[in-house]
C-alpha atoms as one frame of an Amber mdcrd trajectory, in Angstrom:
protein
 182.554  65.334 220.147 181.607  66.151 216.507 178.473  68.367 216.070 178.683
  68.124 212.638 174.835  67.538 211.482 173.708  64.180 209.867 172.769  65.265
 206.232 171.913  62.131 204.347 171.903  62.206 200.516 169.254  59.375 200.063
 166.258  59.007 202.055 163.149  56.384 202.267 159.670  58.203 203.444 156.391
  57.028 203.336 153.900  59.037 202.283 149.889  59.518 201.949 148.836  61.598
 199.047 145.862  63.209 198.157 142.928  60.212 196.847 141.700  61.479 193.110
 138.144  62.631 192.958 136.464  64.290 189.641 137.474  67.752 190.877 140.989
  66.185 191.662 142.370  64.216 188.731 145.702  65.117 188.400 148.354  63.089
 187.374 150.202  60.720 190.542 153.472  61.722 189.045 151.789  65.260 189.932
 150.736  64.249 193.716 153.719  62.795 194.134 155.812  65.837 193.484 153.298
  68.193 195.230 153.997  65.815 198.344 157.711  65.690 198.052 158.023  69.427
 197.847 156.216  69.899 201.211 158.886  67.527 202.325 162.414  68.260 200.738
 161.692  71.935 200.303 162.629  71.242 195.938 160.322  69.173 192.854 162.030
  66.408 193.215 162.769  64.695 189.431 160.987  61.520 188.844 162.868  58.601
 186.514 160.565  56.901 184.079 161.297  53.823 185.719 160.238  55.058 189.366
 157.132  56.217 187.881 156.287  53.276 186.600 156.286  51.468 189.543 154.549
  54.754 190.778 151.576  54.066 188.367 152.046  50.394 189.686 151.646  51.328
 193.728 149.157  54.122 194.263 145.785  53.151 192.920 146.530  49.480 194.313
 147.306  50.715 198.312 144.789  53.595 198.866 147.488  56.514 197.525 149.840
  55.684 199.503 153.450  54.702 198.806 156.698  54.711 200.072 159.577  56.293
 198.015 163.372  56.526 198.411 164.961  59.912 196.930 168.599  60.415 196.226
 170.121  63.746 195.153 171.577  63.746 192.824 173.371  66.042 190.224 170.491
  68.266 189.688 168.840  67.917 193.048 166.764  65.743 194.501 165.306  62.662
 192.304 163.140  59.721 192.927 164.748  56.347 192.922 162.290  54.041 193.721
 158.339  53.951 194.437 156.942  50.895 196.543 154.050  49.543 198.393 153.527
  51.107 201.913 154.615  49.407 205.138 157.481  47.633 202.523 160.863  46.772
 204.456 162.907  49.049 202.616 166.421  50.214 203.262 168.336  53.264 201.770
 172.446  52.091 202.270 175.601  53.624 201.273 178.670  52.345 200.435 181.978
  54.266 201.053 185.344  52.788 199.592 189.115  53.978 199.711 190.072  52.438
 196.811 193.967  51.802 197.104 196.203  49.931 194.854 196.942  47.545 197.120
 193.847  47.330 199.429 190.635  47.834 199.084 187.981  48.737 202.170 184.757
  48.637 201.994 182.080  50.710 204.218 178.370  49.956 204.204 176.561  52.882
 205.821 172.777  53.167 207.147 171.979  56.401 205.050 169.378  56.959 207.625
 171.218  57.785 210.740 174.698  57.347 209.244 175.709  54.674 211.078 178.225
  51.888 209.708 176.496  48.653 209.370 180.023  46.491 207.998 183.275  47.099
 207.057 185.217  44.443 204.602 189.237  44.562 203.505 189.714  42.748 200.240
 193.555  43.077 198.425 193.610  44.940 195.316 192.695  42.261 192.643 194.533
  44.396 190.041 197.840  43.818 191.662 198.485  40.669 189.663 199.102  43.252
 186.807 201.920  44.932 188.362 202.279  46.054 192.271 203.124  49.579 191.609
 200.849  52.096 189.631 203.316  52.578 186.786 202.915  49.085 185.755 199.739
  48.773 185.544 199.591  52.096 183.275 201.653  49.890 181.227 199.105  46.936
 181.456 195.982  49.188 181.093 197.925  50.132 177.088 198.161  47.163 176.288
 195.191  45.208 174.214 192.247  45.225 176.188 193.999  45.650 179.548 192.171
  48.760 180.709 189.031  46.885 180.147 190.611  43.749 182.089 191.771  46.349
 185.185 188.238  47.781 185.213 186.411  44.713 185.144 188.330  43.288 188.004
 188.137  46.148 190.409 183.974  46.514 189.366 184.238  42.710 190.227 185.957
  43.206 193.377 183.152  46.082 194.265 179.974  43.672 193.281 181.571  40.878
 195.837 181.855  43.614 198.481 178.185  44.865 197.984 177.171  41.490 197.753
 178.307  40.119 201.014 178.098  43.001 203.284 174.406  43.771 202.166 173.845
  39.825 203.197 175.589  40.396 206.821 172.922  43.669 207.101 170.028  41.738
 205.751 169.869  43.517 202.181 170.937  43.432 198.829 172.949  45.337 196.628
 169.832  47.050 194.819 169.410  48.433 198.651 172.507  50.645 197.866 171.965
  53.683 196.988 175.045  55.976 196.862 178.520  54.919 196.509 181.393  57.453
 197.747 184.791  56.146 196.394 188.594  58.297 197.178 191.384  56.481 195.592
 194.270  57.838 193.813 194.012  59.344 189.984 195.386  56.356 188.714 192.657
  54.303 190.551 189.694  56.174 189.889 190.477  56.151 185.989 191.051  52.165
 186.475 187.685  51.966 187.950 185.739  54.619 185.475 187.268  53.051 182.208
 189.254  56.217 181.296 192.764  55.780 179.824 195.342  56.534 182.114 198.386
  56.283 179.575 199.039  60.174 179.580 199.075  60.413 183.106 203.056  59.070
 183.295 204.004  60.640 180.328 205.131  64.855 180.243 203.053  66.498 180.843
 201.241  64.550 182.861 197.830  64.673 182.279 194.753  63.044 183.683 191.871
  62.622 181.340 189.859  64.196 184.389 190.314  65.312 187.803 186.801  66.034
 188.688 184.242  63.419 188.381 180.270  64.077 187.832 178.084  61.598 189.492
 177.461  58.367 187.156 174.745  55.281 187.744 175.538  52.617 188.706 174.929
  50.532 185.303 177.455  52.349 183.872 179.794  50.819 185.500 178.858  47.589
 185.776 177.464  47.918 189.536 175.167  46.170 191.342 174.075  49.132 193.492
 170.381  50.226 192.580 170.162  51.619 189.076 168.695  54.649 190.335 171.214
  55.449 192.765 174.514  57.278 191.804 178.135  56.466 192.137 180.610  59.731
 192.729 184.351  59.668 193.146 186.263  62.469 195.021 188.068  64.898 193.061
 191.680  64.420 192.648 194.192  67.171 192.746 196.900  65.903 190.794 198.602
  63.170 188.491 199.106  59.177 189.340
């Protein structure tokens, strides 16, 4: 039996904070944090987009409001603010990314369990079935852009359908969790691979710092983060 403890990096809460008065007018970006604090033990940071919709919520539903945090690279960070009572969902996605296969988990961030699982064939394989090839490919003209785009493609379709099958949406995601090869995970980040297969075999990186979603070209919410595993050595 595994004992290990359920510690989810995104969470939704709902939350009642403190209704301004004269002798209370801070700021809600202030109320919010105060409230947070009590609850994640940490300030959590707070996007300018989430407090927009922040500004957008609280004077509208009585101060209250229901928020999803994610933590991120610097702790804990708001990713969205909406309307109590909303049906709101915070998902992750886990992928092994393999050159010939891809699989696809979507995960219930809430309680951790896995809410689909989808198998898709490595679109990138029509550039060459072994990794060395598409090295090759990925040198050549805009291939690296053509082997990203396809695999970011392949990703979208995933999050796409097995949010449907849960009864969500992409934006629902909130953390993706990707292992795959070096080779892979520079396909899928955009970096150049060339000097990976050539002496002395060098990655452009083997550790990976957590990037949005946008950058990529994700559908995932755009205040969630996308991290890929470390890799510990070359192809």
């Amino acid at each position: 039996m595994d004992d290990t403890a359920f510690d989810p990096v995104a969470r939704v809460m709902e939350l009642a904070l403190p209704t301004p008065s004269l002798s209370d007018n801070r700021s809600h970006e202030a109320r919010l944090r105060e409230a947070l604090a009590r609850e994640l033990g940490a300030r959590p940071a707070l996007p300018l987009a989430a407090c927009r919709e922040l500004a957008a919520v609280l004077p509208r539903h009585g101060y209250r409001v229901q928020v999803a945090v994610v933590d991120g690279p610097c702790g804990w960070e708001v990713a969205w603010a909406a309307p109590p009572g909303a049906e709101a969902r915070a998902l992750g996605l886990a992928v092994d990314l393999g050159s010939t296969t891809v699989v696809f988990y979507l995960v219930d961030l809430r309680d951790g369990e896995v809410l689909g699982v989808a198998s898709h064939p490595n679109p990138q394989a029509a550039h060459g079935e072994d990794i060395l090839s598409r090295i090759h490919f990925a040198g050549r003209g805009d291939g690296l852009r053509v082997l990203q785009r396809e695999v970011v493609s392949l990703f979208n379709e995933a999050m796409r359908s097995l949010a449907a099958e849960a009864g969500g949406e992409p934006a629902d995601i909130l953390y993706t969790a990707v292992a795959g090869n070096t080779t892979m995970c520079h396909f899928l980040l955009g970096l150049d691979p060339g000097h990976i297969c050539r002496e002395p075999y060098l990655p452009a990186a083997g550790g990976f710092d957590l990037v949005r979603p946008g950058e990529l070209g994700l559908e995932a919410h755009p205040g969630g983060w996308v991290y890929c595993f470390p890799n510990t050595g070359s192809y």
